[in-house]
mmCIF file of the N, C-alpha and C atoms, coordinates in Angstrom:
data_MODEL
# 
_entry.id   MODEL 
# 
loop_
_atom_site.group_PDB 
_atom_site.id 
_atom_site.type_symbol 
_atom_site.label_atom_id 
_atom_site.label_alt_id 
_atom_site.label_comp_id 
_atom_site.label_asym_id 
_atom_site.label_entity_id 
_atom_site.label_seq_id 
_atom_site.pdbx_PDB_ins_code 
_atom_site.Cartn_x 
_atom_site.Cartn_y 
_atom_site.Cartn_z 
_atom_site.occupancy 
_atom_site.B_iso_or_equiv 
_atom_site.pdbx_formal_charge 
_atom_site.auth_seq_id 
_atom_site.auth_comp_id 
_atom_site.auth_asym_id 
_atom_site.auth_atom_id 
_atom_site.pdbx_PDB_model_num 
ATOM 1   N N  . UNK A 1 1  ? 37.110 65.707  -66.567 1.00 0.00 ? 1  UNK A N  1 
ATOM 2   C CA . UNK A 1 1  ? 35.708 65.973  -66.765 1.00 0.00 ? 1  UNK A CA 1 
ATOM 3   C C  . UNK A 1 1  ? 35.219 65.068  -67.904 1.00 0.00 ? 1  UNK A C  1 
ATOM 4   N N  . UNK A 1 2  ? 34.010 64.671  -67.728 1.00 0.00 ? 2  UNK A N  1 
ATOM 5   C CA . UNK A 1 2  ? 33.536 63.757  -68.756 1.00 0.00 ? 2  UNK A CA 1 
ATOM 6   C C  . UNK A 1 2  ? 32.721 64.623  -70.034 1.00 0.00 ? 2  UNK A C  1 
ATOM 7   N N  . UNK A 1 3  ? 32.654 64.131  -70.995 1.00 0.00 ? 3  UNK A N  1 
ATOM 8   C CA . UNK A 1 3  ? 31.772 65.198  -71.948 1.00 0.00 ? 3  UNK A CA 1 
ATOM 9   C C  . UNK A 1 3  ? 31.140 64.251  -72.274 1.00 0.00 ? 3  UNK A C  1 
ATOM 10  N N  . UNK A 1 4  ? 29.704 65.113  -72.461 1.00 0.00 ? 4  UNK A N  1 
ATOM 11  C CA . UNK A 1 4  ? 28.334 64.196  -72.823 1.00 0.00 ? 4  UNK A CA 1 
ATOM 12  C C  . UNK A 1 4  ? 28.170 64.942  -73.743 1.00 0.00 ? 4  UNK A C  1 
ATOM 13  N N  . UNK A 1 5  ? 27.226 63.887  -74.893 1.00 0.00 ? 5  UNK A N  1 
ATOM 14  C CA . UNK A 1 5  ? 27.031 64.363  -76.229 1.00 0.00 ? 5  UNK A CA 1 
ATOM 15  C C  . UNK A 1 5  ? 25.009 64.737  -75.541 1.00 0.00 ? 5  UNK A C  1 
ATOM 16  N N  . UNK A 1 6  ? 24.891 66.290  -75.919 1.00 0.00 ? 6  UNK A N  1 
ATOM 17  C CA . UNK A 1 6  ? 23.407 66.839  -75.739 1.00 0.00 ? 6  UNK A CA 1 
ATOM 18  C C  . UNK A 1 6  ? 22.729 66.244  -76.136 1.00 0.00 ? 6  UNK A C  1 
ATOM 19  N N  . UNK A 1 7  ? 21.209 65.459  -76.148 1.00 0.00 ? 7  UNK A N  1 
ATOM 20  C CA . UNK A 1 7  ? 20.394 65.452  -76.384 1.00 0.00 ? 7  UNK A CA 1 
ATOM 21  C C  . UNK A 1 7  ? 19.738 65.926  -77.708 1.00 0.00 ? 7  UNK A C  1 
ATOM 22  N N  . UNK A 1 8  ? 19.361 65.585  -78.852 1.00 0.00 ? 8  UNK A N  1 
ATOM 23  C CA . UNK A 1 8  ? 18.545 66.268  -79.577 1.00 0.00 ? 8  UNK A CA 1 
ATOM 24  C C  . UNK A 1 8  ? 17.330 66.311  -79.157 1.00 0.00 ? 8  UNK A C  1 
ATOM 25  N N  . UNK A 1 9  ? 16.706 67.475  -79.380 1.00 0.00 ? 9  UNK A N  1 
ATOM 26  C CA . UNK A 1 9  ? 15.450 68.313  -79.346 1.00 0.00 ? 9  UNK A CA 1 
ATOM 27  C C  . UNK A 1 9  ? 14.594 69.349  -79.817 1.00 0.00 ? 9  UNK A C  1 
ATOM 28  N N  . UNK A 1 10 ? 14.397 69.664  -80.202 1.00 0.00 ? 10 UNK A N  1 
ATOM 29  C CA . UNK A 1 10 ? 13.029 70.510  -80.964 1.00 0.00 ? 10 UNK A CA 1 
ATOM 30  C C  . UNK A 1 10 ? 13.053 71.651  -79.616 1.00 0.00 ? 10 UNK A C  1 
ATOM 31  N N  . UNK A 1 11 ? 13.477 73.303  -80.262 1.00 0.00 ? 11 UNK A N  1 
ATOM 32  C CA . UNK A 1 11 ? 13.188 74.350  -79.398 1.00 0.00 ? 11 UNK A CA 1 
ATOM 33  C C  . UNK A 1 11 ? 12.377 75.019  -80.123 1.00 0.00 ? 11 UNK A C  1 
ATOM 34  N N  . UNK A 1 12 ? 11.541 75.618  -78.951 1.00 0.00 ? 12 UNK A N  1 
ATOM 35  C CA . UNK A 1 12 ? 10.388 76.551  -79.121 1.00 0.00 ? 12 UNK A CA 1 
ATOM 36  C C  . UNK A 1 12 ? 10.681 77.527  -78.517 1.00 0.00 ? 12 UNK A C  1 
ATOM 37  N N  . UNK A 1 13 ? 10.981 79.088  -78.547 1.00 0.00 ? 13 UNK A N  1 
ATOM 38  C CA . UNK A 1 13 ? 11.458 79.803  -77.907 1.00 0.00 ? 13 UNK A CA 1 
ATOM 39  C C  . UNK A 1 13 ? 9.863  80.776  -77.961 1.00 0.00 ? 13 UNK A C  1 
ATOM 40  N N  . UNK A 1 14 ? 9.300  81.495  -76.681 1.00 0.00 ? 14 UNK A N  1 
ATOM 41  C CA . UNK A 1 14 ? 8.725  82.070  -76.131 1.00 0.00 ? 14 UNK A CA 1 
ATOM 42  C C  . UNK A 1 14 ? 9.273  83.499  -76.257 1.00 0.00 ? 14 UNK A C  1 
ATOM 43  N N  . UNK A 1 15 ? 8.860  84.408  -77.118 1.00 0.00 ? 15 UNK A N  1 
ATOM 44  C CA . UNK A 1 15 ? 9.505  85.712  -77.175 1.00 0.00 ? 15 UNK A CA 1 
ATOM 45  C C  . UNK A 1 15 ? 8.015  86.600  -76.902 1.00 0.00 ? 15 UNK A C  1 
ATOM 46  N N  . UNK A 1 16 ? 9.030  87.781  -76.006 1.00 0.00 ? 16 UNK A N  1 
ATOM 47  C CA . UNK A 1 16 ? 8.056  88.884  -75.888 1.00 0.00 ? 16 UNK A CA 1 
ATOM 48  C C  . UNK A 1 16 ? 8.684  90.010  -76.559 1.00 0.00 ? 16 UNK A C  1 
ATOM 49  N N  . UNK A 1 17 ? 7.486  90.848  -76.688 1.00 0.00 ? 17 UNK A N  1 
ATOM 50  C CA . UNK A 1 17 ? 7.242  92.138  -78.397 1.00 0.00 ? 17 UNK A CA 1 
ATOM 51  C C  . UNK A 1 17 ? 6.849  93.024  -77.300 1.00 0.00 ? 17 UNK A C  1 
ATOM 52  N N  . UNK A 1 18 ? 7.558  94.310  -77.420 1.00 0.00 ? 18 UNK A N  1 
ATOM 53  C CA . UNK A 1 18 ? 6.843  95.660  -76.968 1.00 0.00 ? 18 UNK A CA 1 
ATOM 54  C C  . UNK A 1 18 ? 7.588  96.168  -77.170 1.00 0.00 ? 18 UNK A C  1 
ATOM 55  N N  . UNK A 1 19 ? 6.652  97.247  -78.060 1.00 0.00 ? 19 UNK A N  1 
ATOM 56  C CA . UNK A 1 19 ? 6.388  98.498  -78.571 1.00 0.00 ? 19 UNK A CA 1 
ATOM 57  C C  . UNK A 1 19 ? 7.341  99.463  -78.142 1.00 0.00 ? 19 UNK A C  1 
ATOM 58  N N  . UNK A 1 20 ? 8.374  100.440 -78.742 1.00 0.00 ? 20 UNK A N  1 
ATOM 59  C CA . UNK A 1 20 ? 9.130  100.763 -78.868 1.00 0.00 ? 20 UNK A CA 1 
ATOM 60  C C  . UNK A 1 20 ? 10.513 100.123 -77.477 1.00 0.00 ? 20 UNK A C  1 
ATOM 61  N N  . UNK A 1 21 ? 10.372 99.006  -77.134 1.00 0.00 ? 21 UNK A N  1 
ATOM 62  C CA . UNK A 1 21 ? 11.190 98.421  -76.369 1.00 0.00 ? 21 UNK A CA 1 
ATOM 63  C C  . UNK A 1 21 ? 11.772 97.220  -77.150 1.00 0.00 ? 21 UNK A C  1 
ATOM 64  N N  . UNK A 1 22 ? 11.300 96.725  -78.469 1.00 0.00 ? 22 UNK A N  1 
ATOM 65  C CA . UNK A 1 22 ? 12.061 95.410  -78.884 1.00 0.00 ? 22 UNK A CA 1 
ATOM 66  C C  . UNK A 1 22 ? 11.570 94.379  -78.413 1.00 0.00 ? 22 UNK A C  1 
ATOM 67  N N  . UNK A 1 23 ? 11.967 93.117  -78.786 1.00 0.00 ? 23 UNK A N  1 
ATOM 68  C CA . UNK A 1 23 ? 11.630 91.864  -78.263 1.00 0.00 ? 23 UNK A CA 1 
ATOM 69  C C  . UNK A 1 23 ? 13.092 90.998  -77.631 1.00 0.00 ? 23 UNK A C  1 
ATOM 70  N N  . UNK A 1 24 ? 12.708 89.748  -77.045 1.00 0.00 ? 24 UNK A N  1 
ATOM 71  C CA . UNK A 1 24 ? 13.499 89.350  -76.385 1.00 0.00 ? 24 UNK A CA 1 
ATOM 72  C C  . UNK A 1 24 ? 13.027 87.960  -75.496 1.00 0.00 ? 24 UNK A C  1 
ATOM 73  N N  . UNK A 1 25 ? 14.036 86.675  -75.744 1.00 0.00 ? 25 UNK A N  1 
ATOM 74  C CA . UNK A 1 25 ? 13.529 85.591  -75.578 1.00 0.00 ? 25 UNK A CA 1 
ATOM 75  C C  . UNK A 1 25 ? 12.877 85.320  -74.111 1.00 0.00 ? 25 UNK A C  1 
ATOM 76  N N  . UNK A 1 26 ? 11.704 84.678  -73.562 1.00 0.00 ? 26 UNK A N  1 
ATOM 77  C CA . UNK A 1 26 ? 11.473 85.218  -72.680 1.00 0.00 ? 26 UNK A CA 1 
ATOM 78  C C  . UNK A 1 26 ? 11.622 83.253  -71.772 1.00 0.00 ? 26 UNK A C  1 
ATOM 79  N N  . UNK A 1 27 ? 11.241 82.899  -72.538 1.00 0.00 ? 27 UNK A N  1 
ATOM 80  C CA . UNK A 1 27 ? 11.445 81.396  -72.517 1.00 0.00 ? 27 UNK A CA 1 
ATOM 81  C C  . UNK A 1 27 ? 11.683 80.282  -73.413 1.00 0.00 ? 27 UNK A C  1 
ATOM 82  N N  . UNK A 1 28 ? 12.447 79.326  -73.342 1.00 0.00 ? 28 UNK A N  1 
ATOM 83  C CA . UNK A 1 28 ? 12.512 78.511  -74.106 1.00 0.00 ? 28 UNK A CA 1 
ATOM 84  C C  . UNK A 1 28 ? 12.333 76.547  -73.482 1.00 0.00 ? 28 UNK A C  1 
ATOM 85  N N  . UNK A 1 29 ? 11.355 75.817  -74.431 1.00 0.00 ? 29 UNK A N  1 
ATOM 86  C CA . UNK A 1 29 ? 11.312 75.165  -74.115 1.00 0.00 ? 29 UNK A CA 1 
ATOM 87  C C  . UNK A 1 29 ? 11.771 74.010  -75.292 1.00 0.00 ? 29 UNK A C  1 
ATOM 88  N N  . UNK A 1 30 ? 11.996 72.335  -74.504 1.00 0.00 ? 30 UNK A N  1 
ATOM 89  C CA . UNK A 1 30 ? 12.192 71.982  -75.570 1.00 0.00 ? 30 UNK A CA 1 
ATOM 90  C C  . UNK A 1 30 ? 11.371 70.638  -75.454 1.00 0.00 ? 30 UNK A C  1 
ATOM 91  N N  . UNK A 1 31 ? 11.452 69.921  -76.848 1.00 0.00 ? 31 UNK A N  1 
ATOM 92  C CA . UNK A 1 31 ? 10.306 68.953  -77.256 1.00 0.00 ? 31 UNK A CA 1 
ATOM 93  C C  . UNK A 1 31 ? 11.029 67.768  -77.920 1.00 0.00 ? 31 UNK A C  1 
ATOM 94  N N  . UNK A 1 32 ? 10.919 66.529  -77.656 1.00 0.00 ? 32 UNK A N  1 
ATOM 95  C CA . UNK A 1 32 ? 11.511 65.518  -77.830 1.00 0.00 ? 32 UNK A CA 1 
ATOM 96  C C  . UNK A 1 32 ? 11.225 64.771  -79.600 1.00 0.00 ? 32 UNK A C  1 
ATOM 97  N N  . UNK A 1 33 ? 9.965  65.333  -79.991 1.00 0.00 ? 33 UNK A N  1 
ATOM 98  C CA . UNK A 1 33 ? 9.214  64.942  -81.476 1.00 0.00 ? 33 UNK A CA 1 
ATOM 99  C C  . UNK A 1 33 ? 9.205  66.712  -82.064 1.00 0.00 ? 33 UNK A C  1 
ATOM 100 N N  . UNK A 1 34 ? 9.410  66.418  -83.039 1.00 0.00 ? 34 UNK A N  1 
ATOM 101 C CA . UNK A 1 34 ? 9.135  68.098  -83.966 1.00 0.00 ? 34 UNK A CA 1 
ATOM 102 C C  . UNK A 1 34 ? 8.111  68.318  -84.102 1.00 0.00 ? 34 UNK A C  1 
ATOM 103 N N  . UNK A 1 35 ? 6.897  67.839  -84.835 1.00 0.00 ? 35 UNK A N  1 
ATOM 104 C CA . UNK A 1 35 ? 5.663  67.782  -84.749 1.00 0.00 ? 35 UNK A CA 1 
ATOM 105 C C  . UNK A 1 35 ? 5.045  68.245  -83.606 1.00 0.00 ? 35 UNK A C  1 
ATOM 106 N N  . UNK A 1 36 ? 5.647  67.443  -82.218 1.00 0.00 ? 36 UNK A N  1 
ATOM 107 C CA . UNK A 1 36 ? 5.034  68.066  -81.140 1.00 0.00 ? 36 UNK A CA 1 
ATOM 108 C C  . UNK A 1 36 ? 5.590  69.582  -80.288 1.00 0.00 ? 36 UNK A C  1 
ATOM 109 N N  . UNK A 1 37 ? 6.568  70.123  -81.146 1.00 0.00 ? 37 UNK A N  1 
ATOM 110 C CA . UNK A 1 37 ? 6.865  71.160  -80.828 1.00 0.00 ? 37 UNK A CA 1 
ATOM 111 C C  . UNK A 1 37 ? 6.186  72.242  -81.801 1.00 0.00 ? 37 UNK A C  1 
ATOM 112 N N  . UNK A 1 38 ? 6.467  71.817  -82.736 1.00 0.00 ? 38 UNK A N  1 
ATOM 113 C CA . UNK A 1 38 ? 5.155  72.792  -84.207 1.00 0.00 ? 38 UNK A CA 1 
ATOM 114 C C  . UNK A 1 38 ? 3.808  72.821  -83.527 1.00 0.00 ? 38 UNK A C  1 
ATOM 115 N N  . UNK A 1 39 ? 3.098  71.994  -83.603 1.00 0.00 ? 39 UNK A N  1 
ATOM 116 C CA . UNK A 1 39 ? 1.965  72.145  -82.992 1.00 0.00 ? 39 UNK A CA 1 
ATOM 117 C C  . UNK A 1 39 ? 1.617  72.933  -81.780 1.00 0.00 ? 39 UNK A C  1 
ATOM 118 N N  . UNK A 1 40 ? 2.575  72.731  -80.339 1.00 0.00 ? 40 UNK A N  1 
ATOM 119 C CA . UNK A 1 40 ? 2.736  73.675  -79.447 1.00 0.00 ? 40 UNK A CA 1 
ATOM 120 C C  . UNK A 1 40 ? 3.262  75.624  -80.218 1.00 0.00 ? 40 UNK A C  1 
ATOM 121 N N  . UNK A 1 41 ? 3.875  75.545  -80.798 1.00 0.00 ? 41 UNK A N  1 
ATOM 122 C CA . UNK A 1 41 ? 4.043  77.237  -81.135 1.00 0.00 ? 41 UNK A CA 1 
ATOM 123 C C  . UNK A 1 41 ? 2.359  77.708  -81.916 1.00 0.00 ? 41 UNK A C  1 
ATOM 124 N N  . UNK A 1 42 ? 2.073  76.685  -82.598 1.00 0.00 ? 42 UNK A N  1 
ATOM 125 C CA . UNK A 1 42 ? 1.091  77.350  -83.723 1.00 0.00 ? 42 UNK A CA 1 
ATOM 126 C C  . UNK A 1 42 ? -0.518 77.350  -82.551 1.00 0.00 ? 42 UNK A C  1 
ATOM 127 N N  . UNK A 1 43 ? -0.728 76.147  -81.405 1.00 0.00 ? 43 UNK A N  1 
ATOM 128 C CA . UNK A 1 43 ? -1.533 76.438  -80.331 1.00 0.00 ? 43 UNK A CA 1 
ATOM 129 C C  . UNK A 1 43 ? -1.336 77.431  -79.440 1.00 0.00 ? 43 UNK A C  1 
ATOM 130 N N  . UNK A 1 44 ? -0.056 77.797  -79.098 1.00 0.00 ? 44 UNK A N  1 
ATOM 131 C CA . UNK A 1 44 ? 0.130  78.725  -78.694 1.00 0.00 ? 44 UNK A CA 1 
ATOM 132 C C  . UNK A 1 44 ? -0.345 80.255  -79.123 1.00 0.00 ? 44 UNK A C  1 
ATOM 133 N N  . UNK A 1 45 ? 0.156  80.409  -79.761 1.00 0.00 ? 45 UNK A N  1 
ATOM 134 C CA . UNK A 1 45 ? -0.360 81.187  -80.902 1.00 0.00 ? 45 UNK A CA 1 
ATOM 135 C C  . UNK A 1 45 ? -1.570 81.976  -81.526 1.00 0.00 ? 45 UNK A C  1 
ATOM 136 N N  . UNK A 1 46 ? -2.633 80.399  -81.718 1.00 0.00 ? 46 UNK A N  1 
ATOM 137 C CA . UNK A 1 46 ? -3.825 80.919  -81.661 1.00 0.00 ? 46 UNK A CA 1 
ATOM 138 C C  . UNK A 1 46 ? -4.704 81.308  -80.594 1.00 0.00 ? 46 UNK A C  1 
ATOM 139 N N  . UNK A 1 47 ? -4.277 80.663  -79.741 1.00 0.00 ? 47 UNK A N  1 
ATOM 140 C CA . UNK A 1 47 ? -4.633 80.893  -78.039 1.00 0.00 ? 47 UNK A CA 1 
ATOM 141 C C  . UNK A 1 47 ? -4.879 82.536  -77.775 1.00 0.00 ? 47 UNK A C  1 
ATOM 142 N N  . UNK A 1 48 ? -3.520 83.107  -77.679 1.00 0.00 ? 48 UNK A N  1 
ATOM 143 C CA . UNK A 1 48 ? -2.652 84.175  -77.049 1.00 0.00 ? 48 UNK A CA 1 
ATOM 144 C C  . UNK A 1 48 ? -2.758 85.176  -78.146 1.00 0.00 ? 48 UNK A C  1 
ATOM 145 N N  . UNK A 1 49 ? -2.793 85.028  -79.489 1.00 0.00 ? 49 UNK A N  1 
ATOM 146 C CA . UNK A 1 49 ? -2.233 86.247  -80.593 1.00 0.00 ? 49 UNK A CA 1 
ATOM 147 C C  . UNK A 1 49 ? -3.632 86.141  -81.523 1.00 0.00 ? 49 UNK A C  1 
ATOM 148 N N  . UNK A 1 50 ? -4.398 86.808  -80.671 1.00 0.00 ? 50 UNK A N  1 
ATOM 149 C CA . UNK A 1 50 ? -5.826 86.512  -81.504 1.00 0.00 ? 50 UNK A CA 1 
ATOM 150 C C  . UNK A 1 50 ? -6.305 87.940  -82.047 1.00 0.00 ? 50 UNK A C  1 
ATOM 151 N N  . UNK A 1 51 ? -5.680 89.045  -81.745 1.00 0.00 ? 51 UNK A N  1 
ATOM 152 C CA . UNK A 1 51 ? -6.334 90.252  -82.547 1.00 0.00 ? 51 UNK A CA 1 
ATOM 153 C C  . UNK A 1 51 ? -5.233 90.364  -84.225 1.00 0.00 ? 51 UNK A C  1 
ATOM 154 N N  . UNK A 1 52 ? -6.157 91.483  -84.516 1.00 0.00 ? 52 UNK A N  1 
ATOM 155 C CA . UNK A 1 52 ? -6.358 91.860  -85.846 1.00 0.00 ? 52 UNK A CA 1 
ATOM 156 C C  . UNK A 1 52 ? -4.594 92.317  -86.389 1.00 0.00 ? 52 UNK A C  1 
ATOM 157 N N  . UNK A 1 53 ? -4.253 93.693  -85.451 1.00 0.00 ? 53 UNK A N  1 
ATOM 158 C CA . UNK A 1 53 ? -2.943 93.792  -86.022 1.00 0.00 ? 53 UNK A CA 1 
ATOM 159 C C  . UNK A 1 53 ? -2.265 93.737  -84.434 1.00 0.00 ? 53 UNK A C  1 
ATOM 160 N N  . UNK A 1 54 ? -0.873 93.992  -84.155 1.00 0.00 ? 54 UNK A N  1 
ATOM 161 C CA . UNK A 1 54 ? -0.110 93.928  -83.009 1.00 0.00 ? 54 UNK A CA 1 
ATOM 162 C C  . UNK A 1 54 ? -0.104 94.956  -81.879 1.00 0.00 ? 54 UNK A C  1 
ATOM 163 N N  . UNK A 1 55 ? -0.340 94.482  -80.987 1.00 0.00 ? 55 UNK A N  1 
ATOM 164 C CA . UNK A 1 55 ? -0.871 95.292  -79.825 1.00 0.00 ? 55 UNK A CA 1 
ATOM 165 C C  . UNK A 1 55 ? 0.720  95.766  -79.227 1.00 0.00 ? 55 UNK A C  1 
ATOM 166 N N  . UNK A 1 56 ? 0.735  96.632  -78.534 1.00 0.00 ? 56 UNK A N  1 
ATOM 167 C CA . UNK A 1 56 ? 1.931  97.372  -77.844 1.00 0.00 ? 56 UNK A CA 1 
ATOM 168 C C  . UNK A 1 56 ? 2.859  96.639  -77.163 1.00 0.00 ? 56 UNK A C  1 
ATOM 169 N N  . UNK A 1 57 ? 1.864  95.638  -76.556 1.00 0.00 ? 57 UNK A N  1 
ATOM 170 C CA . UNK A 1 57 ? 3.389  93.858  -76.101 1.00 0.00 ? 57 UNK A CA 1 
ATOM 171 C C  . UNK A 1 57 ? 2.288  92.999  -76.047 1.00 0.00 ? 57 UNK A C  1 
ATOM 172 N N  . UNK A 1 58 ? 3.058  91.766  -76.407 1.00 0.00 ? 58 UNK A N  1 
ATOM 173 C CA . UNK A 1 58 ? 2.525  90.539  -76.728 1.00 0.00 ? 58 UNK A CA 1 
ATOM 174 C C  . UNK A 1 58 ? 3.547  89.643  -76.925 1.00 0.00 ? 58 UNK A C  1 
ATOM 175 N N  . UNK A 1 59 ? 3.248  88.245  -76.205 1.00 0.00 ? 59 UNK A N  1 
ATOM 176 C CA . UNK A 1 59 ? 4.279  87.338  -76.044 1.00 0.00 ? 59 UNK A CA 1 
ATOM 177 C C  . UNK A 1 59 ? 3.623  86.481  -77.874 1.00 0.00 ? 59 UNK A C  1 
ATOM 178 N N  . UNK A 1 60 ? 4.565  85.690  -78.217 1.00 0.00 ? 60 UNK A N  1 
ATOM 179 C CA . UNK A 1 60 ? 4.025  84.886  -78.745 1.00 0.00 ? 60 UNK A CA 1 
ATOM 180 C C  . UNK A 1 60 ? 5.537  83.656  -79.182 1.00 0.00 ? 60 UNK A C  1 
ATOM 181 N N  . UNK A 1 61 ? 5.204  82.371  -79.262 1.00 0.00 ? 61 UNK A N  1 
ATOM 182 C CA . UNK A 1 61 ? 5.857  81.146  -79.358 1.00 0.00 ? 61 UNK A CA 1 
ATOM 183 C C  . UNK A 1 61 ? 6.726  81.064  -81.211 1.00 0.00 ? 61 UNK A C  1 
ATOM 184 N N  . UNK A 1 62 ? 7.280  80.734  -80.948 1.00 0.00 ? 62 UNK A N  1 
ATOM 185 C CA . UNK A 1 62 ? 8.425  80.890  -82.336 1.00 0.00 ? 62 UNK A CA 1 
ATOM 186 C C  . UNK A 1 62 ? 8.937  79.505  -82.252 1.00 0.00 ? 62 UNK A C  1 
ATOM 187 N N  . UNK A 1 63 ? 8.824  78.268  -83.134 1.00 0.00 ? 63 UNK A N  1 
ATOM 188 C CA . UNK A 1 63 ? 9.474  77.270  -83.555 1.00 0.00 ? 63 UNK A CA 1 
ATOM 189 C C  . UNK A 1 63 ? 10.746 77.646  -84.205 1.00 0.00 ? 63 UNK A C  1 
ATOM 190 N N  . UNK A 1 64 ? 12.063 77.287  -83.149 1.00 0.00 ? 64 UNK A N  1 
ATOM 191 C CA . UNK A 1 64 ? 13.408 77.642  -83.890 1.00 0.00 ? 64 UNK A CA 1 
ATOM 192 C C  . UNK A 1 64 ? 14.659 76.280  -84.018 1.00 0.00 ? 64 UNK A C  1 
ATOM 193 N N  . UNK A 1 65 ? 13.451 75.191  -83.855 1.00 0.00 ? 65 UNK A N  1 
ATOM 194 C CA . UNK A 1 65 ? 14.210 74.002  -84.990 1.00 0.00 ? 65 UNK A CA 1 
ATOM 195 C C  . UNK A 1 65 ? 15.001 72.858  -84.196 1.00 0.00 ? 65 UNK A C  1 
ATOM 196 N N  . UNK A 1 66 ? 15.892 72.129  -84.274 1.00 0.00 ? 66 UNK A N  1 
ATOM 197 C CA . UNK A 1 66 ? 16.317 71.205  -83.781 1.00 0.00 ? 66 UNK A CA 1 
ATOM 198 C C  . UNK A 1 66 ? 17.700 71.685  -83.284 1.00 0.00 ? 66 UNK A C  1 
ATOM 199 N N  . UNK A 1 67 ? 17.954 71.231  -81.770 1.00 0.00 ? 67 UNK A N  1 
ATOM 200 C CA . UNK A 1 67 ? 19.092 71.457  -81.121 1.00 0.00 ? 67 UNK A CA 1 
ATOM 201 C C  . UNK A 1 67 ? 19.964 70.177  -81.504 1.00 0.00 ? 67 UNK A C  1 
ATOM 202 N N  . UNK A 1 68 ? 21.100 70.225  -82.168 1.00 0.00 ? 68 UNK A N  1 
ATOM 203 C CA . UNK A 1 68 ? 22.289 69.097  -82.329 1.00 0.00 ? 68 UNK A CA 1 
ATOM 204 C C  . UNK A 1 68 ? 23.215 69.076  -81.401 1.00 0.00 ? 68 UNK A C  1 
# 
């Protein structure tokens, strides 16, 4: 078998929140520039997570850094 060295990339993991159920990754994507993965969680974000305090479920985007 041959082994390939992964790709670096910038993950953004997509987690969903509800209310006495916990959260849990729901998707993860990944991004070739960091910048352009920051920017995607924090648009995300404002998009989707626009009330005051946390509603009973709600997805929202989490920048969790560079894959080595």
């Amino acid at each position: 078998m041959t082994q390939i060295t992964p790709p670096k990339a910038y993950r953004v993991d997509i987690v969903e929140y509800e209310r006495g159920w916990g959260s849990k990754i729901d998707e993860t994507l990944y991004f070739d520039d960091e910048q352009e993965a920051k920017d995607y969680a924090t648009n995300y974000n404002k998009k989707h997570n626009t009330a005051p305090t946390a509603p009973d479920w709600y997805m929202a985007a989490q920048y969790s850094g560079r894959r080595t």
